[in-house]
N, C-alpha and C positions, 0 to 999 in steps of 0.2 A: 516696452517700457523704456523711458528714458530716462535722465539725471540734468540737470543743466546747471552746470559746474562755472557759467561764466562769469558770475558775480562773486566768483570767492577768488580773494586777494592770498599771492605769496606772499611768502616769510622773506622773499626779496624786495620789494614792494614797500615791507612793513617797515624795511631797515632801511631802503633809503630815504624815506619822510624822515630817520631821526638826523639832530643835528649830531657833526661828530662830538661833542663836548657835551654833551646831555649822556645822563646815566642810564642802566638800562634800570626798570623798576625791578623791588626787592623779588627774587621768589619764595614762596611761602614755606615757612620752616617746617620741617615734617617730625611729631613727636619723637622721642626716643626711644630705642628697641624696650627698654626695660618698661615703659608706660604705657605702650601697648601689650605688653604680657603683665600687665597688674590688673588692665581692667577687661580682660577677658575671662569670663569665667570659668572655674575649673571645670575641667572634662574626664568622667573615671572609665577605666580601660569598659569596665563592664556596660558600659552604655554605648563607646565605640563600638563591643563586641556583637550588642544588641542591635544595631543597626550591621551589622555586615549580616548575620544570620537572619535577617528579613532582607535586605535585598536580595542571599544567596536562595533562600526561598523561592523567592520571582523568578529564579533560574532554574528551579527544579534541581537545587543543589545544595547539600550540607556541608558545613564549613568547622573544618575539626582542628581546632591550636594546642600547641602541647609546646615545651619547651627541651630542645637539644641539650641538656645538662654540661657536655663537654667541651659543646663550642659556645654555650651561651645564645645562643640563636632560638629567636620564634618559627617552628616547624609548624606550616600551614597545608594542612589534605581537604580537597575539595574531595566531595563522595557525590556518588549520583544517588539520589532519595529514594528509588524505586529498586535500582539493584544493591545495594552497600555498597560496592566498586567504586577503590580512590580510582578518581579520574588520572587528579594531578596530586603530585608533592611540589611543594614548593620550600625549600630548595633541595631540588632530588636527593632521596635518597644516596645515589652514588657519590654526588660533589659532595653530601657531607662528610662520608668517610675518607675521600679525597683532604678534605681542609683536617678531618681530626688528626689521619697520618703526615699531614704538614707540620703540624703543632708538636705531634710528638717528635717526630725527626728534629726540627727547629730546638726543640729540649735537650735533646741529646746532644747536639752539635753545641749549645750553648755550657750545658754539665759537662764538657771532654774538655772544652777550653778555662774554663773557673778553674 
């Protein structure tokens, strides 16, 4: 298989046809952040959720959310469907207790200095 690239002109090319005193044409304005988030329709978690647990399906994999109460965090376990057996957590187990004794240390260092 080939390509035959020899009729397509550079952007070097394209620039020295213009004269120097000719402008270069407008480029096209691109909406604002805020106008593209209005006419997008809302999306509710439960419908996102609804689609992760059908692809996780296709994988022969349950997909279990529950929320970290002390760090605020979405806690995600993949499970294998046939054995119960989390595969994965996400974000392990240990990094959370890891960031909760972050938080509390960070507390205490902040309550000795007040």
């Amino acid at each position: 298989m080939s390509l035959d690239v020899s009729h397509i002109q550079g952007i070097s090319h394209i620039q020295a046809n213009r004269s120097p005193g000719t402008p270069l044409p407008p480029k096209p304005e691109k909406p604002p952040a805020e106008d593209v988030m209005r006419t997008k329709p809302p999306v509710s978690i439960e419908a996102i959720l609804g689609d992760l647990v059908e692809v996780s399906a296709a994988f022969n994999r349950r997909l279990s959310f529950r929320v970290n109460e002390k760090l605020g965090q979405v806690v995600v376990k993949v499970i294998d469907v046939n054995t119960d057996k989390v595969i994965r957590e996400i974000p392990p187990e240990e990094l959370q207790h890891v960031h909760e004794r972050i938080r509390e240390v960070i507390g205490l260092l902040f309550d000795e200095r007040a």
